[in-house]
C-alpha positions as CSV (number, residue, x, y, z in Angstrom):
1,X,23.5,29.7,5.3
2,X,20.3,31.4,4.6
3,X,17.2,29.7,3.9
4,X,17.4,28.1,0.3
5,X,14.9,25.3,-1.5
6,X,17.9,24.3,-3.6
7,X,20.1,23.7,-0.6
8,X,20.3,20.4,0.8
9,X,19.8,19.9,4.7
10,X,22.8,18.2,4.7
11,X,24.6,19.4,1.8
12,X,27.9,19.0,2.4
13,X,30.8,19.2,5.1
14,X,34.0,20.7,5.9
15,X,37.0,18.7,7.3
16,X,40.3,19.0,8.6
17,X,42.9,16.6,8.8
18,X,45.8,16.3,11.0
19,X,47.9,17.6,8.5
20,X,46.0,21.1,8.6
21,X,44.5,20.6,4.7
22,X,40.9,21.3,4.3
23,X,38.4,19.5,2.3
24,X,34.8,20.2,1.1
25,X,32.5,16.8,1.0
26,X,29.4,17.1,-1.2
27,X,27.4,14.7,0.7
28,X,25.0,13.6,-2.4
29,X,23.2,16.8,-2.7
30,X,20.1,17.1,-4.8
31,X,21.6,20.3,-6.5
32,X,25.3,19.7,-6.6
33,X,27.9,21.9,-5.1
34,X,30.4,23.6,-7.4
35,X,33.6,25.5,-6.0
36,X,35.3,27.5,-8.1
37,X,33.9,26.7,-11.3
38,X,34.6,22.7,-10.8
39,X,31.4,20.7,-10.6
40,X,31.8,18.4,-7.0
41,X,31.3,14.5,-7.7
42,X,29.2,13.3,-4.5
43,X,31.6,12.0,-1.7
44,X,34.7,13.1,-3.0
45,X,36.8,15.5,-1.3
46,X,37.8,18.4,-2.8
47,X,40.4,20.1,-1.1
48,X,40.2,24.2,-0.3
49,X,43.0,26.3,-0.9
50,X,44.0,28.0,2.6
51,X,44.5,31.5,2.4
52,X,42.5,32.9,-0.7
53,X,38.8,33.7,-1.4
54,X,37.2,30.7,-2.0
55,X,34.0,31.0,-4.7
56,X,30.7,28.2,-3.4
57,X,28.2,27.8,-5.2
58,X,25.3,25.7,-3.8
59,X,21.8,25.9,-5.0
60,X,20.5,29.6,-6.2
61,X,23.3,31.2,-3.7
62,X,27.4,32.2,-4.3
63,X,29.3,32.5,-1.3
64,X,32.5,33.4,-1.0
65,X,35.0,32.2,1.6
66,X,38.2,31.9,2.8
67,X,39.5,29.4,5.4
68,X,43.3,30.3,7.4
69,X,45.0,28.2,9.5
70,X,45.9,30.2,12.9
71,X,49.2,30.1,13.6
């Protein structure tokens, strides 16, 4: 992620669980994380949809992902 005051240094994390779905952890940000127009509540996760561009928002940037599962 580029350099960004609004960003956390550790804003938030991606996991995987051993059933292959993906989650996005806000980890108490100062800013907040929103992905796809839903506003993250700290240290809940919020699972990402495999397969389709994903819209991040986290501090003054938008990103846009999208996470696959290799077969």
């Amino acid at each position: 992620m580029p350099k960004d005051s609004e960003l956390s240094t550790s804003h938030g994390e991606i996991k995987m669980e051993v059933t292959g779905k993906v989650f996005f952890i806000d980890l108490d940000s100062t800013n907040g994380t929103r992905i796809d127009d839903v506003d993250l509540v700290a240290h809940d996760p919020y699972q990402l949809t495999l397969g389709k561009p994903i819209k991040v928002e986290v501090g003054a940037g938008e990103y846009e992902f999208i996470f696959e599962q290799k077969s």
